[in-house]
C-alpha positions in Angstrom: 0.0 0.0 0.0 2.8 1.9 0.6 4.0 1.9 -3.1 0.9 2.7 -4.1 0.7 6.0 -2.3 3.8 6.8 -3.2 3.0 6.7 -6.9 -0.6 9.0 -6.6 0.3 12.4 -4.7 -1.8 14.9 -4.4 -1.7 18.4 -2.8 -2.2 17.2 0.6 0.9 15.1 0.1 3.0 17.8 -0.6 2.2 20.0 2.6 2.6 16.8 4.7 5.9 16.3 3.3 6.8 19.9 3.8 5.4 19.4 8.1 7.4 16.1 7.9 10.4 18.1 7.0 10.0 21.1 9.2 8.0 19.6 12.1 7.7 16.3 12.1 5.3 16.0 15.1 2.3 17.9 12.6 2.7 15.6 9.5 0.0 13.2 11.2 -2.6 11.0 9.3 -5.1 13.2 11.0 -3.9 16.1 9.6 -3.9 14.1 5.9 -7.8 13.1 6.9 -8.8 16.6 7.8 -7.2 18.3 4.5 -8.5 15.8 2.2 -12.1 16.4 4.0 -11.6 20.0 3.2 -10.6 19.7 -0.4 -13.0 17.2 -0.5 -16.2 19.9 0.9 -15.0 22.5 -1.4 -14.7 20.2 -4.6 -18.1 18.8 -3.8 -19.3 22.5 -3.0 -17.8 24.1 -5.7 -20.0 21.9 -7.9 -23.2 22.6 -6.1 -23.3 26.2 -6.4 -22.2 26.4 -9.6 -25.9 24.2 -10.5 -27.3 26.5 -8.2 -26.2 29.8 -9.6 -28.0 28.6 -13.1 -31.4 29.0 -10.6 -30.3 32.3 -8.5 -30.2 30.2 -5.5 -27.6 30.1 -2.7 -26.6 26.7 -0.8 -28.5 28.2 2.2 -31.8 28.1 -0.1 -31.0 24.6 -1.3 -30.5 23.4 2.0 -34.0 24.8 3.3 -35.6 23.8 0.3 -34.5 20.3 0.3 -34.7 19.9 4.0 -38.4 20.8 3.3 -38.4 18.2 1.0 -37.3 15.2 2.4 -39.6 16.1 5.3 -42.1 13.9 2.7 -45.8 15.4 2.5 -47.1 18.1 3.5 -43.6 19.5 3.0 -43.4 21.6 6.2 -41.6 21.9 9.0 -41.3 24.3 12.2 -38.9 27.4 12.1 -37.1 25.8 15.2 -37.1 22.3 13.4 -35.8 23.5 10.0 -33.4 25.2 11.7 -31.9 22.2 13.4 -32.4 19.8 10.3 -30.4 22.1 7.7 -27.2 23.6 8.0 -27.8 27.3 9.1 -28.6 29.0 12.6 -32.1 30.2 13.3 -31.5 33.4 12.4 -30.0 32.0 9.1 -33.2 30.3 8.7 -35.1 33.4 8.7 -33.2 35.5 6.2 -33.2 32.7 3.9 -37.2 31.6 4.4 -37.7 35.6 3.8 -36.0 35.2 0.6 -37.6 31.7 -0.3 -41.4 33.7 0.3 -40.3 36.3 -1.9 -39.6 34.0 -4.4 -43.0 31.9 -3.8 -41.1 28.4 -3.1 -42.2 28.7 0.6 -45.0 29.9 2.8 -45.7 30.6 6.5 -49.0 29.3 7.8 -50.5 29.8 11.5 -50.2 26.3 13.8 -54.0 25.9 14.7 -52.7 24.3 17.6 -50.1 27.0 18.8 -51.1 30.5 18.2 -47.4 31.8 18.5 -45.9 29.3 16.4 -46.2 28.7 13.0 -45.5 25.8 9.7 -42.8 26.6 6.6 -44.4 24.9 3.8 -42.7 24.2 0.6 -45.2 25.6 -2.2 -46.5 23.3 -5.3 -43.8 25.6 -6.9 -40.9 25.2 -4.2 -41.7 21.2 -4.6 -40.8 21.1 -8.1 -37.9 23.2 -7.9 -37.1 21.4 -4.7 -36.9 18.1 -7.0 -35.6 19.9 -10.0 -32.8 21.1 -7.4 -32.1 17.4 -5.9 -31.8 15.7 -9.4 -29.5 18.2 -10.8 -27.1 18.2 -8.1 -27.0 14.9 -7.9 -26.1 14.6 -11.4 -23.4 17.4 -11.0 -22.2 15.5 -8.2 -22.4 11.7 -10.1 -20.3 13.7 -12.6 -17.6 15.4 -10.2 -17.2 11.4 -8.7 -17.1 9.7 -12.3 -13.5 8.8 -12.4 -14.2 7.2 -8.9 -15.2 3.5 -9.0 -17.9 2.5 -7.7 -16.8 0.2 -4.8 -14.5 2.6 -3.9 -17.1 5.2 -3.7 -19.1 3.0 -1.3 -16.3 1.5 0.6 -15.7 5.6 1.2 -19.1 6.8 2.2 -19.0 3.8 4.8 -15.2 4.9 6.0 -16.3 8.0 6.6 -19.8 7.0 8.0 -17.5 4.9 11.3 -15.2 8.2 11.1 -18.0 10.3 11.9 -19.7 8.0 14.6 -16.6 7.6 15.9 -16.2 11.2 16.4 -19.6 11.1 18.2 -22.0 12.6 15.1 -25.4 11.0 15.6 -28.7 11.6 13.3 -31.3 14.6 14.6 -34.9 12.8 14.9 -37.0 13.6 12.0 -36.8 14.9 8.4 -34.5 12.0 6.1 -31.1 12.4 5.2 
């Protein structure tokens, strides 16, 4: 395995070699894990925005938007619970489900059961775009991983599946994936 890493470098390579030559104690294969994560989230996000600037839409509006969607029908989620099942604060959350109204691919309705609360619903229009969204992404992304092969793919996503348990990540209750 050795010689096989040896003949396929990539950039994270290089600035290990350069720690192993300066500081030996920070070229560690935790510090080869985390850079090849990063490269790794800005390659993949790179991708997705560049589908998403074809729509006007930021990652932030994706996330809501597909979050939404995965809830499965009626498409709708609490501010509180959105929040928690995307990627953005609650205060993100607002901003973004102001712009999302705007747009008419979301709406606010009253809870019946909770006068000071209310629903984010994905409208008919936010569902399609929602799915238009997911499919295109996901064919961006099959493209950015084609010169991966397949078992390697899925012998990755479970690597970093124990990585991430081990590191104590755990799934929220509620909307999938």
């Amino acid at each position: 395995m050795a010689g096989a890493r040896a003949a396929r470098r990539d950039r994270v390579d290089e600035m290990v070699e350069g720690w192993a030559a300066e500081l030996p104690e920070a070229a560690t294969v935790q510090l080869e894990i985390i850079k090849r994560a990063g490269r790794l989230k800005a390659l993949v996000e790179e991708t997705t925005q560049s589908v998403l600037s074809e729509y006007g839409l930021t990652y932030a509006d994706f996330d809501v938007l597909a979050t939404l969607r995965r809830a499965g029908a009626p498409y709708r989620l609490k501010p509180g619970r959105l929040a928690e099942h995307s990627s953005l604060t609650t205060g993100g959350t607002s901003n973004v489900l102001q712009r999302l109204t705007t747009a008419g691919l979301v709406e606010r309705e009253p809870d019946p059961a909770d006068g000071r609360s209310s629903w984010v619903r994905l409208t008919p229009r936010g569902v399609r775009r929602a799915e238009e969204l997911a499919l295109a992404t996901g064919e961006a992304h099959r493209e950015l991983f084609a010169g991966l092969p397949d078992d390697t793919a899925r012998a990755l996503a479970d690597l970093l599946r124990e990585a991430l348990l081990a590191l104590g990540d755990r799934p929220v209750s509620g909307p999938r994936g």
